[in-house]
TORBAVEX-598646 format. One record per atom (N, C-alpha, C, O): residue in one letter; x, y, z; atom name. Coordinates in steps of 0.02 Angstrom, whole numbers, padded with zeros to 5 digits. Layout:
BEGIN
code:u:v:w:site
a:X:Y:Z:CA .
...
END
This chain:
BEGIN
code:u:v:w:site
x:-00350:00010:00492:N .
x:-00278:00004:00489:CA .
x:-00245:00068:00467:C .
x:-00186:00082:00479:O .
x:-00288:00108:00433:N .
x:-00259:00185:00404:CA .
x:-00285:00236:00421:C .
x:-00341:00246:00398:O .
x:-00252:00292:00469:N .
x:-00266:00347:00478:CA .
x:-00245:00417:00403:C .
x:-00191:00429:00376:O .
x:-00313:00447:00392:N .
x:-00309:00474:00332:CA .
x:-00279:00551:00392:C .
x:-00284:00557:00453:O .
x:-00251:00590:00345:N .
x:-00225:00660:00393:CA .
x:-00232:00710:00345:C .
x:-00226:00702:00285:O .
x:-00249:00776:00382:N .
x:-00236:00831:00315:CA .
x:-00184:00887:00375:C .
x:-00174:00948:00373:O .
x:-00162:00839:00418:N .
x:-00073:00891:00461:CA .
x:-00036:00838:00446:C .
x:-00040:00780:00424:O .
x:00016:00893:00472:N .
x:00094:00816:00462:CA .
x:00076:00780:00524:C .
x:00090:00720:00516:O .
x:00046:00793:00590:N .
x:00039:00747:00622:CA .
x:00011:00690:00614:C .
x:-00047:00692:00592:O .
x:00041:00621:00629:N .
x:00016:00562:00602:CA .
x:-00016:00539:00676:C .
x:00007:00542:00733:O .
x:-00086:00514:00646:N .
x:-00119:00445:00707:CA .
x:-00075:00404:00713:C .
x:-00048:00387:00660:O .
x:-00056:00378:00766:N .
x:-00040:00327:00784:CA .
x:-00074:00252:00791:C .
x:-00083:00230:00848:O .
x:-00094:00212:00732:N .
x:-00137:00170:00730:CA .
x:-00081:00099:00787:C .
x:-00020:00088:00783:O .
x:-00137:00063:00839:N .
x:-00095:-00004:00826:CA .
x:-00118:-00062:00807:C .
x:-00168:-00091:00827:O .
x:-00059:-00088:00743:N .
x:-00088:-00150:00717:CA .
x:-00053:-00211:00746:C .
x:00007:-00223:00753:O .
x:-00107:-00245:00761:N .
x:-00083:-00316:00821:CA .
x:-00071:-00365:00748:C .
x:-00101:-00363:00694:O .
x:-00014:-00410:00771:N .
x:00013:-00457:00699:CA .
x:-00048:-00496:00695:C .
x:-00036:-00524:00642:O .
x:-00089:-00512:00708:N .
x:-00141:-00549:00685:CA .
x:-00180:-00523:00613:C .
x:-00201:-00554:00565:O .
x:-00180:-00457:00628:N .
x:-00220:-00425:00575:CA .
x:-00159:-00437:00501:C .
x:-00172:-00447:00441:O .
x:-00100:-00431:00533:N .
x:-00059:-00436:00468:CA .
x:-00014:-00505:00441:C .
x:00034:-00511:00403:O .
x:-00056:-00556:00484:N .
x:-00020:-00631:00500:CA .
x:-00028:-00649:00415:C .
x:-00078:-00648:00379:O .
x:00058:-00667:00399:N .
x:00049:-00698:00315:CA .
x:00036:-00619:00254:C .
x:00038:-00626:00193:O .
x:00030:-00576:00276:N .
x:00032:-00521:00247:CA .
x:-00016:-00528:00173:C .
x:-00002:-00498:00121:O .
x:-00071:-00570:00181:N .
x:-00113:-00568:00110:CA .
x:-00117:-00537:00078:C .
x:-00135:-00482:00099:O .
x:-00109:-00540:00020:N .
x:-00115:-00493:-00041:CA .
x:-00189:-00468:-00039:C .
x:-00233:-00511:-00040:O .
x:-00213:-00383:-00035:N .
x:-00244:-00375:-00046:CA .
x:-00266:-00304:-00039:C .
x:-00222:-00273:-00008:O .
x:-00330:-00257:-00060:N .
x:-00332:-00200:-00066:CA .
x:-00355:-00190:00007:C .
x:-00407:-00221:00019:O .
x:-00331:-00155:00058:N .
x:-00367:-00142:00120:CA .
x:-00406:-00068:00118:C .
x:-00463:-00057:00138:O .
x:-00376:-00037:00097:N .
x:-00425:00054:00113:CA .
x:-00437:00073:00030:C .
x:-00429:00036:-00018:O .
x:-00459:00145:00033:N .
x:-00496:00169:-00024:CA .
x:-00559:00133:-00036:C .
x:-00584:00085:-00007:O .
x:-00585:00181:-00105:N .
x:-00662:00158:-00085:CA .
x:-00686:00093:-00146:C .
x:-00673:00095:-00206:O .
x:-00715:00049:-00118:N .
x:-00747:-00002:-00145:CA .
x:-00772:00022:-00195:C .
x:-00819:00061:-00194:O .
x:-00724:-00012:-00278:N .
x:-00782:-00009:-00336:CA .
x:-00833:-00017:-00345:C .
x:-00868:-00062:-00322:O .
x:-00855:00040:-00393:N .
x:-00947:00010:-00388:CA .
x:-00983:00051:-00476:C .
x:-00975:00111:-00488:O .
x:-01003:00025:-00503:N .
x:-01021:00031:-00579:CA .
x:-01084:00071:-00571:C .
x:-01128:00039:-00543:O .
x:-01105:00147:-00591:N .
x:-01180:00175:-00584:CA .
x:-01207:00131:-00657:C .
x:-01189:00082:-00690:O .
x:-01267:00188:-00660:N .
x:-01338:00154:-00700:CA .
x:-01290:00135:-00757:C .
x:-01264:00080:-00762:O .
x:-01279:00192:-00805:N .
x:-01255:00170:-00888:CA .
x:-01188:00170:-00912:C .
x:-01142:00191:-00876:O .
x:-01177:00145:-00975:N .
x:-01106:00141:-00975:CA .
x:-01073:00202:-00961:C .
x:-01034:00218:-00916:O .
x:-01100:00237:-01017:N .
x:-01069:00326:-01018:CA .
x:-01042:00336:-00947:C .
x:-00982:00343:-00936:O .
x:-01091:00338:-00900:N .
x:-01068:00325:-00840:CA .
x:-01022:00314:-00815:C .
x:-00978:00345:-00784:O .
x:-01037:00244:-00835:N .
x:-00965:00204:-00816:CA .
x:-00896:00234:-00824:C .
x:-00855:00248:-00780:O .
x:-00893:00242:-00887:N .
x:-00844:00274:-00908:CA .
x:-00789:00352:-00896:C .
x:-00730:00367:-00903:O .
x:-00873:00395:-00868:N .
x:-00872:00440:-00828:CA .
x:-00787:00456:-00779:C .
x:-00741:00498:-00777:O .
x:-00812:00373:-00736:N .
x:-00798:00386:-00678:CA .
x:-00747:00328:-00676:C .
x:-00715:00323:-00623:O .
x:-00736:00288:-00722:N .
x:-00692:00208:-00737:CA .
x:-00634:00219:-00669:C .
x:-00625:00195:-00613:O .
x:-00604:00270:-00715:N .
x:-00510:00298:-00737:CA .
x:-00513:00319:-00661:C .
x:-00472:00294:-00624:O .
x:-00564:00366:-00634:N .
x:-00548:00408:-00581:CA .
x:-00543:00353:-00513:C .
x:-00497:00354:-00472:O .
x:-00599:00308:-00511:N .
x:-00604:00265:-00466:CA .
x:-00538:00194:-00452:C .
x:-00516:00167:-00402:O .
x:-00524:00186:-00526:N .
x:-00462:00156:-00534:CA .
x:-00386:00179:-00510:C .
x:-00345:00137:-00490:O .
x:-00375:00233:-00514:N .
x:-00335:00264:-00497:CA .
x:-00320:00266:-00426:C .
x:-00265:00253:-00402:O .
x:-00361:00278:-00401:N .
x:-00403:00286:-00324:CA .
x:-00377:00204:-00300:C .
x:-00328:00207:-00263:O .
x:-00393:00153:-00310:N .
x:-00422:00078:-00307:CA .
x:-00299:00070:-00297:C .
x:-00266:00060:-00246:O .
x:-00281:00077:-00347:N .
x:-00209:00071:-00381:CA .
x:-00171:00124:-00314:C .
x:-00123:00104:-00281:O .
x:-00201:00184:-00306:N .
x:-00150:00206:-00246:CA .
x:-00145:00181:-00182:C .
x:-00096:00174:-00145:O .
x:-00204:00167:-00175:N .
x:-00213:00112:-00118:CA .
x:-00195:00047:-00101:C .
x:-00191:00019:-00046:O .
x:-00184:00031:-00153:N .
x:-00111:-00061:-00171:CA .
x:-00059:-00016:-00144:C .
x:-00036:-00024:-00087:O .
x:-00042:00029:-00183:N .
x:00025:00064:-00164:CA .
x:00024:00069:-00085:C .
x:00057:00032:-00049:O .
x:-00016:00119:-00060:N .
x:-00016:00132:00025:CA .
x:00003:00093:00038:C .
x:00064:00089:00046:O .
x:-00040:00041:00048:N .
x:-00046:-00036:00067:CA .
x:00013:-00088:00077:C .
x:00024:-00116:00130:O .
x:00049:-00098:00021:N .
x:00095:-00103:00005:CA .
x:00170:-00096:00050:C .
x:00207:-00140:00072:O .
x:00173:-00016:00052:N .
x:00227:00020:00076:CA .
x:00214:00014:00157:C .
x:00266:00012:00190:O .
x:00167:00011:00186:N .
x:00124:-00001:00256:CA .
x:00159:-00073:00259:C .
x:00211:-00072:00292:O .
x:00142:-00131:00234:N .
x:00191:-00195:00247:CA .
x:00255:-00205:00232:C .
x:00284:-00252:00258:O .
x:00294:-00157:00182:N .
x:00348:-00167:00195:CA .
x:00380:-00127:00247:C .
x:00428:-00154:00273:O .
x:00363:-00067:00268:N .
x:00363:-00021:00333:CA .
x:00361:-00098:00394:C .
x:00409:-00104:00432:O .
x:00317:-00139:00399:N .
x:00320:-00191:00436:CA .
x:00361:-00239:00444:C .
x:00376:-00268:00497:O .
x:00385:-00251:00375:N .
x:00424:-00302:00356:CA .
x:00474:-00286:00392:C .
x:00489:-00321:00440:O .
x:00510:-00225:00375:N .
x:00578:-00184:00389:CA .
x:00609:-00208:00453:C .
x:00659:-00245:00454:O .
x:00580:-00188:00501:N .
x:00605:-00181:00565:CA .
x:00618:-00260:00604:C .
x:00621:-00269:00665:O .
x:00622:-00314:00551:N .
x:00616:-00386:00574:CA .
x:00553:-00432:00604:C .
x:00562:-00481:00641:O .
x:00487:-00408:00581:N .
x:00441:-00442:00611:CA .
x:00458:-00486:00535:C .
x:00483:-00537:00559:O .
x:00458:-00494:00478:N .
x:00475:-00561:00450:CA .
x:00544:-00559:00446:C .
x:00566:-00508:00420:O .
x:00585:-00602:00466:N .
x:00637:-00618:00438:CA .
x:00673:-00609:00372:C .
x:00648:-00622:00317:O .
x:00727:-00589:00380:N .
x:00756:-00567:00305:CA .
x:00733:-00540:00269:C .
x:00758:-00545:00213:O .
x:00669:-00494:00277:N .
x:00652:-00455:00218:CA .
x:00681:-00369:00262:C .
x:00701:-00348:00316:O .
x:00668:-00348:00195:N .
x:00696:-00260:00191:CA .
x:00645:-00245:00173:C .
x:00601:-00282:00152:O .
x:00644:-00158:00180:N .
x:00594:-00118:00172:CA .
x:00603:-00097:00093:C .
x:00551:-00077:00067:O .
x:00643:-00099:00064:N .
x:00635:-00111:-00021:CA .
x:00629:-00183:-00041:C .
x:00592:-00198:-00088:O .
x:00654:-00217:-00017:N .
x:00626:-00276:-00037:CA .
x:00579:-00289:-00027:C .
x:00548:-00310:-00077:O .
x:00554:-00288:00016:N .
x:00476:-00315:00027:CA .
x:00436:-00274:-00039:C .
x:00407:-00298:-00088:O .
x:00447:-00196:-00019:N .
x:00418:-00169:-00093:CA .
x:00434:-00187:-00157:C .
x:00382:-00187:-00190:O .
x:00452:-00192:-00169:N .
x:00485:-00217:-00261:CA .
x:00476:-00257:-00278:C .
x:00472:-00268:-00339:O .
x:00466:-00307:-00226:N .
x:00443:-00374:-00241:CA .
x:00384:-00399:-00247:C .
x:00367:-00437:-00292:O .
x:00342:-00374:-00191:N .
x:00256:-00362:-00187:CA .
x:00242:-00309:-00222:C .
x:00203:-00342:-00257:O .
x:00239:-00267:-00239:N .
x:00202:-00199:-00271:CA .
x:00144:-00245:-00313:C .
x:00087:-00260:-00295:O .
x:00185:-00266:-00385:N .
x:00168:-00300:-00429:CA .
x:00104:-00326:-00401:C .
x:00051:-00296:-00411:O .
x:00107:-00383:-00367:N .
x:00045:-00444:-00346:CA .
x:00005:-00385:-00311:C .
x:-00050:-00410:-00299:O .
x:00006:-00329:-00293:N .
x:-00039:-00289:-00258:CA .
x:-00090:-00248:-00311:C .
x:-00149:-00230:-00305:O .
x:-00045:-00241:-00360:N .
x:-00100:-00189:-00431:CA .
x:-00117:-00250:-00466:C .
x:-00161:-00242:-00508:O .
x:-00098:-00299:-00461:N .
x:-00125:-00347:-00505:CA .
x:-00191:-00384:-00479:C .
x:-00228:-00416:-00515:O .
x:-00198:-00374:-00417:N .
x:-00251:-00378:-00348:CA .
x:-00295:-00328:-00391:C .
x:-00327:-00340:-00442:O .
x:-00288:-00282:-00364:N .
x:-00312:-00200:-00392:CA .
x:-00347:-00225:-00452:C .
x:-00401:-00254:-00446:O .
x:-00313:-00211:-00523:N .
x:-00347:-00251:-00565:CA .
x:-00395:-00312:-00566:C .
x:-00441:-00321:-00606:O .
x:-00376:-00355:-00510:N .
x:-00440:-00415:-00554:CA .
x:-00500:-00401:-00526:C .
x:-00552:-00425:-00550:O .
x:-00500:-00352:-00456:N .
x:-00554:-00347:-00427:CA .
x:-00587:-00292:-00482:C .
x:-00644:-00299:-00505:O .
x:-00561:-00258:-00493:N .
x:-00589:-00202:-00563:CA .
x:-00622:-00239:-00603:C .
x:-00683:-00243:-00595:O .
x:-00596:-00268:-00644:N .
x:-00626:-00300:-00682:CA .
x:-00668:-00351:-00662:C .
x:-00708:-00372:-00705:O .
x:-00669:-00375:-00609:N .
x:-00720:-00423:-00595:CA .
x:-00777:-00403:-00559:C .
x:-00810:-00442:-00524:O .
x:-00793:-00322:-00568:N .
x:-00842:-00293:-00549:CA .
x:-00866:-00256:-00584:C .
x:-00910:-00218:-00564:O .
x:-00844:-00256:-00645:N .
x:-00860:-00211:-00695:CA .
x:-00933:-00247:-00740:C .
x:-00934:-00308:-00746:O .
x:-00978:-00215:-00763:N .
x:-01027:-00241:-00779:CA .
x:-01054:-00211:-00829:C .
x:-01115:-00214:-00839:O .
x:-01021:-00185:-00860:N .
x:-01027:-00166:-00936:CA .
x:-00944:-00184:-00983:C .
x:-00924:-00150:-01031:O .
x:-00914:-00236:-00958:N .
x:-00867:-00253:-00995:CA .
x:-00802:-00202:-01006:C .
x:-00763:-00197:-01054:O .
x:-00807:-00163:-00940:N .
x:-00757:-00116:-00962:CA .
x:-00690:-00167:-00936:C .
x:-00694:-00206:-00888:O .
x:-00638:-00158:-00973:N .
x:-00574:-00187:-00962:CA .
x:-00532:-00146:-00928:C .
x:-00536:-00087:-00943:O .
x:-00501:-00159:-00894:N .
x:-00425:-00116:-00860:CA .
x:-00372:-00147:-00867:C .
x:-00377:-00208:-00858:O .
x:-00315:-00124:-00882:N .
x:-00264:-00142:-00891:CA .
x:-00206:-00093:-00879:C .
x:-00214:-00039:-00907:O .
x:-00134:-00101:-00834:N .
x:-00103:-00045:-00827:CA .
x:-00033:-00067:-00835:C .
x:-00028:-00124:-00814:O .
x:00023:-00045:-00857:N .
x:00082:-00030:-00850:CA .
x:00107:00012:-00791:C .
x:00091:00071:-00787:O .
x:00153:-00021:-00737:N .
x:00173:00002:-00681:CA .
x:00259:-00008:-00675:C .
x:00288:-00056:-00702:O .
x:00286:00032:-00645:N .
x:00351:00051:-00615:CA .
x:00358:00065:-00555:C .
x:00322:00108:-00529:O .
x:00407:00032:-00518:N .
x:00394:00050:-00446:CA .
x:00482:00069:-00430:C .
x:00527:00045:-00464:O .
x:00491:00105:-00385:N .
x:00529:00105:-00348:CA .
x:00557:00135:-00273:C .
x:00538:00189:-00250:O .
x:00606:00089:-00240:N .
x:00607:00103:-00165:CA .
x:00685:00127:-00171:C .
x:00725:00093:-00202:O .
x:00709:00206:-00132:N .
x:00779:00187:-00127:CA .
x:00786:00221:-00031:C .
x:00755:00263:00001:O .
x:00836:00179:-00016:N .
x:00832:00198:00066:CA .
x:00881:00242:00068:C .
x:00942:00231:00065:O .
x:00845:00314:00076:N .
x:00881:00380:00087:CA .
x:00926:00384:00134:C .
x:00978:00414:00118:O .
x:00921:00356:00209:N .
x:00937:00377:00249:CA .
x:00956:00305:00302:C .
x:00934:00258:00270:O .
x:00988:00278:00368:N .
x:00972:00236:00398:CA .
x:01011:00248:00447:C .
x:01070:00234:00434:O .
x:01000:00274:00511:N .
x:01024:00250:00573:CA .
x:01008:00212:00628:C .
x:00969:00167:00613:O .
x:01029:00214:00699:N .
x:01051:00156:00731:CA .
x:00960:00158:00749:C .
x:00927:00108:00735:O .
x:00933:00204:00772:N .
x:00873:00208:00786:CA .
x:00806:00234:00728:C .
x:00751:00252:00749:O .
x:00821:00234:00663:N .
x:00774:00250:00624:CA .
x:00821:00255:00563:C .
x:00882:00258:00551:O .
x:00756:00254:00526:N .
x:00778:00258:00447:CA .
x:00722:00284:00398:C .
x:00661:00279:00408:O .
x:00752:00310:00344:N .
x:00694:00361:00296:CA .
x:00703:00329:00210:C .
x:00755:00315:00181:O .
x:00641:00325:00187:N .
x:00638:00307:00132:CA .
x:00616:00327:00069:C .
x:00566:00361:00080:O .
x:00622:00325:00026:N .
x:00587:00371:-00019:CA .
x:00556:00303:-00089:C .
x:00591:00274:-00130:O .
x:00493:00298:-00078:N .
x:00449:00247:-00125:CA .
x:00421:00274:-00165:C .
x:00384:00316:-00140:O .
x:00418:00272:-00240:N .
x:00368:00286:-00270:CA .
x:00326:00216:-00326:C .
x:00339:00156:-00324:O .
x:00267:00259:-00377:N .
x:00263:00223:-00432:CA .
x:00218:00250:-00476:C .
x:00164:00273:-00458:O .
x:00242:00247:-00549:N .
x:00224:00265:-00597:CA .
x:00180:00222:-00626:C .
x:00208:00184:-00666:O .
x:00093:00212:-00617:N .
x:00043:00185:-00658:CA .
x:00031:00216:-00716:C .
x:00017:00275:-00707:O .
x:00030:00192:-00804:N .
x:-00013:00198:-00853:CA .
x:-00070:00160:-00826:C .
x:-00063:00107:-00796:O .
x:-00126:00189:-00836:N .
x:-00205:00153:-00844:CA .
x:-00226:00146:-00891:C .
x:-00213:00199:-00919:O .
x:-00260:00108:-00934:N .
x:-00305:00113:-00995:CA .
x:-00387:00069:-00962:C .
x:-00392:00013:-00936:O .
x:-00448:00131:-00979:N .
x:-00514:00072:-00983:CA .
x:-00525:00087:-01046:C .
x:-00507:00138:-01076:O .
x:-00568:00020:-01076:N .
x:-00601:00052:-01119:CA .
x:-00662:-00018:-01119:C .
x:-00658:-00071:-01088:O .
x:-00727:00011:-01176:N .
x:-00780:-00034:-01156:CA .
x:-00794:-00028:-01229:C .
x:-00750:-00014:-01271:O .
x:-00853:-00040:-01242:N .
x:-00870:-00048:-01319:CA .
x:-00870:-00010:-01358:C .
x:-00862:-00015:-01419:O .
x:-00885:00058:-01307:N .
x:-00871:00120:-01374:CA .
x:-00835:00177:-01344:C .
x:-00833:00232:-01371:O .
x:-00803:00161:-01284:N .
x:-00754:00217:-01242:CA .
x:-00705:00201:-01249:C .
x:-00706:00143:-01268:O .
x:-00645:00223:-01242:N .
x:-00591:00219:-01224:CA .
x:-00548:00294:-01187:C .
x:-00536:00352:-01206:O .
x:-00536:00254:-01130:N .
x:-00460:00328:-01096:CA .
x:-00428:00286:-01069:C .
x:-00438:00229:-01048:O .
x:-00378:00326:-01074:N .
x:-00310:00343:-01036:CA .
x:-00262:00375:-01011:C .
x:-00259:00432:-01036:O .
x:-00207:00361:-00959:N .
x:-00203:00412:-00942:CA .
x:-00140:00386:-00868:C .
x:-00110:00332:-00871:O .
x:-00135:00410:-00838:N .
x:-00074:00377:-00781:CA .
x:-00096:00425:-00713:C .
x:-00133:00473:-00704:O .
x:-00053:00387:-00675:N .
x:-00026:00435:-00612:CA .
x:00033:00421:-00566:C .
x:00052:00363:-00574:O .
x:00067:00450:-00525:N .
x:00117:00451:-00505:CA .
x:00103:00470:-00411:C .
x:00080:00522:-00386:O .
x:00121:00420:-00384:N .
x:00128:00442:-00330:CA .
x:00200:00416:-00277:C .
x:00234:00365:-00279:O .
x:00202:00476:-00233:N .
x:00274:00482:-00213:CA .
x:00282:00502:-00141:C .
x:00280:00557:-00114:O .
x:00293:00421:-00107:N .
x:00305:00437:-00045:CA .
x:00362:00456:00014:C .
x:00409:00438:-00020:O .
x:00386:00474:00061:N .
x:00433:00467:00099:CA .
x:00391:00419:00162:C .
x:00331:00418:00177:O .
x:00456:00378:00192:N .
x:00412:00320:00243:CA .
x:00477:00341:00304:C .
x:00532:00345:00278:O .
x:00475:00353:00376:N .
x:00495:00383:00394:CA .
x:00487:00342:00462:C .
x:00433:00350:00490:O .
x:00535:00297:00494:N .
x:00543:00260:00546:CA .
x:00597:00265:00590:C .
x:00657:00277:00579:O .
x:00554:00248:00664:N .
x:00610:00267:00729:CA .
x:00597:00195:00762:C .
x:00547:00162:00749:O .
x:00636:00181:00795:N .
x:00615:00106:00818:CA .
x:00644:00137:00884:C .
x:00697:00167:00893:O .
x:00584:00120:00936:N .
x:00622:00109:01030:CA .
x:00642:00047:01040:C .
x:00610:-00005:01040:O .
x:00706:00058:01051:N .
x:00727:-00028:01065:CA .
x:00701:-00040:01132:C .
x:00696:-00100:01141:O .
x:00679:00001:01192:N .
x:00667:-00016:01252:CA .
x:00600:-00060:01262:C .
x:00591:-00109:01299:O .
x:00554:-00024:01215:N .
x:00477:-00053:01213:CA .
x:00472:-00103:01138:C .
x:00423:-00141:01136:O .
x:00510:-00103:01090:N .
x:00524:-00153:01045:CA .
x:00479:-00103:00984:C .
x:00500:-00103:00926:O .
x:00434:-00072:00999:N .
x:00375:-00034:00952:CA .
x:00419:-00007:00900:C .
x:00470:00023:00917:O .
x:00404:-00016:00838:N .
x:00440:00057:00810:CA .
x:00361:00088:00756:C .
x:00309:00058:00743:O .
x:00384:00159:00735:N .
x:00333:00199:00729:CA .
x:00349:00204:00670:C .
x:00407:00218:00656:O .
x:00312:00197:00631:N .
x:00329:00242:00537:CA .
x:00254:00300:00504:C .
x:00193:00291:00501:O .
x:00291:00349:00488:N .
x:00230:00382:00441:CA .
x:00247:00391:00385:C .
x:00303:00405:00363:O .
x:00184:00381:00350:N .
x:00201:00394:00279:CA .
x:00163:00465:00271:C .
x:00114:00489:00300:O .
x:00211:00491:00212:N .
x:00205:00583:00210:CA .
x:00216:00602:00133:C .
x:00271:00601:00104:O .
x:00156:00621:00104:N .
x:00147:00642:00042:CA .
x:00151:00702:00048:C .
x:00108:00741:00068:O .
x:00244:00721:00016:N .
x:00252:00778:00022:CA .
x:00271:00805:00094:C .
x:00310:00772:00129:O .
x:00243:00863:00116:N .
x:00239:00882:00194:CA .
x:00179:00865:00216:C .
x:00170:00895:00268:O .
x:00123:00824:00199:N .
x:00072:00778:00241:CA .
x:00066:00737:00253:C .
x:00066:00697:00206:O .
x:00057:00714:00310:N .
x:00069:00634:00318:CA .
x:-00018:00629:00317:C .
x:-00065:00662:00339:O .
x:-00007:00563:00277:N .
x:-00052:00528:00240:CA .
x:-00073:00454:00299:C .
x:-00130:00435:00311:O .
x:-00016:00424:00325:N .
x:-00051:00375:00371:CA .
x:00008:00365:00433:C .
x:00063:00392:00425:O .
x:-00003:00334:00483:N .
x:00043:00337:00541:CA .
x:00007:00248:00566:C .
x:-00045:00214:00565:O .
x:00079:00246:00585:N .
x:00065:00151:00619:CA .
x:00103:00143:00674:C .
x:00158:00171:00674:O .
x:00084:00107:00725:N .
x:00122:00102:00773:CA .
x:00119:00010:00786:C .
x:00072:-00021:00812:O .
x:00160:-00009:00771:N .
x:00167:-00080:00764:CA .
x:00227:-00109:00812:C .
x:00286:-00093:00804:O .
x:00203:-00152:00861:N .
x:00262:-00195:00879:CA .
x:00278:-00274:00860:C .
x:00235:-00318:00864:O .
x:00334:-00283:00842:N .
x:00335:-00354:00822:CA .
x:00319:-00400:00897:C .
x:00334:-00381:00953:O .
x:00278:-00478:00875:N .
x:00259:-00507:00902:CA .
x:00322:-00540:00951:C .
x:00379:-00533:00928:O .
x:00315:-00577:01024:N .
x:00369:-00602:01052:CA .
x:00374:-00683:01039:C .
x:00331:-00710:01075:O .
x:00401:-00720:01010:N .
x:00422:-00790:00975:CA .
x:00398:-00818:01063:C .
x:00423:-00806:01118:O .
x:00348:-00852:01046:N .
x:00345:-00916:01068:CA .
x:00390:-00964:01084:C .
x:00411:-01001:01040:O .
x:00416:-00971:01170:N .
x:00469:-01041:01144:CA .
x:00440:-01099:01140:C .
x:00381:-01113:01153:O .
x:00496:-01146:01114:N .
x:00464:-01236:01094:CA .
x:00446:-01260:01135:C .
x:00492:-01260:01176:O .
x:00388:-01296:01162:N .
x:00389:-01324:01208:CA .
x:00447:-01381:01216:C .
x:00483:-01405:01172:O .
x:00444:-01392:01280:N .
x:00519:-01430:01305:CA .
x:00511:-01512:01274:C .
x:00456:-01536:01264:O .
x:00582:-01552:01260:N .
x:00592:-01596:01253:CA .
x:00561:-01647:01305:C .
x:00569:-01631:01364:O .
x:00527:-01705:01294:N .
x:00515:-01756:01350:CA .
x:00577:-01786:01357:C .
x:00585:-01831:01399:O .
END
């Protein structure tokens, strides 16, 4: 579902609504936690992998409300959808952390999010999302902490002729992922007898 980039040119991924039917809460990209041999270890690498695990809610996140936006659900907005989900997405983030952790390390984070819509015309519109994570692990005899901040622009053109519209997201001057999504065509009712 995510094209990673190191140009501003974005892949054009397409995601068919099935893959995004009901929009489940959940972590889709970055890399699967995983605990080495010892705690020290563990600990090593807690914060870094967490971090990692938490930007990826975020992507994720901003990728469905990028979906939301353009009317494939009804009445939602592209800050709304964010502001509203972020939350249930790091809180995702978290339980899978912790419920893979195997030396009792705990995670726990303080988060801030916000969406404001920079820009909007008849054929596209630009956004600017971010969010501010505190992280804390700590295990029986470690403790860190520590935060991160990440800060996107989400950047959409809609063809009304082909219904598609296109968004990339761009960290900074790189775009980080590209989607090419068309909303589904409504089914009519079948007819009255």
């Amino acid at each position: 579902m995510r094209a990673f980039l190191t140009t501003i040119v974005a892949a054009l991924v397409v995601v068919s609504f099935a893959s995004l039917a009901g929009l489940a809460l959940g972590v889709s990209g970055g890399k699967d936690f995983s605990l080495v041999s010892t705690e020290a270890q563990d600990n090593a690498f807690a914060f870094e992998d967490a971090a990692a695990f938490y930007a990826s809610a975020f992507d994720d996140c901003a990728a469905d409300a990028a979906y939301a936006s353009w009317g494939c659900l009804p009445e939602s907005t592209f800050c709304g959808y964010f502001e509203t989900n972020l939350p249930a997405y790091l809180d995702n983030a978290t339980s899978r952390l912790n419920a893979n952790a195997t030396h009792a390390i705990g995670y726990s984070l303080e988060g801030a999010a916000s969406c404001e819509d920079v820009s909007t015309q008849k054929n596209g519109a630009t956004y600017r999302v971010s969010v501010s994570v505190a992280l804390n692990t700590s295990s029986a005899n470690t403790r860190k902490s520590g935060g991160f901040v990440r800060v996107l622009d989400a950047e959409a053109t809609h063809d009304a002729e082909s219904g598609v519209f296109r968004v990339t997201l761009l960290n900074g001057e790189t775009a980080v992922a590209g989607y090419a999504v068309q909303c589904p065509t409504p089914t009519p009712p079948p007819l009255s007898p």
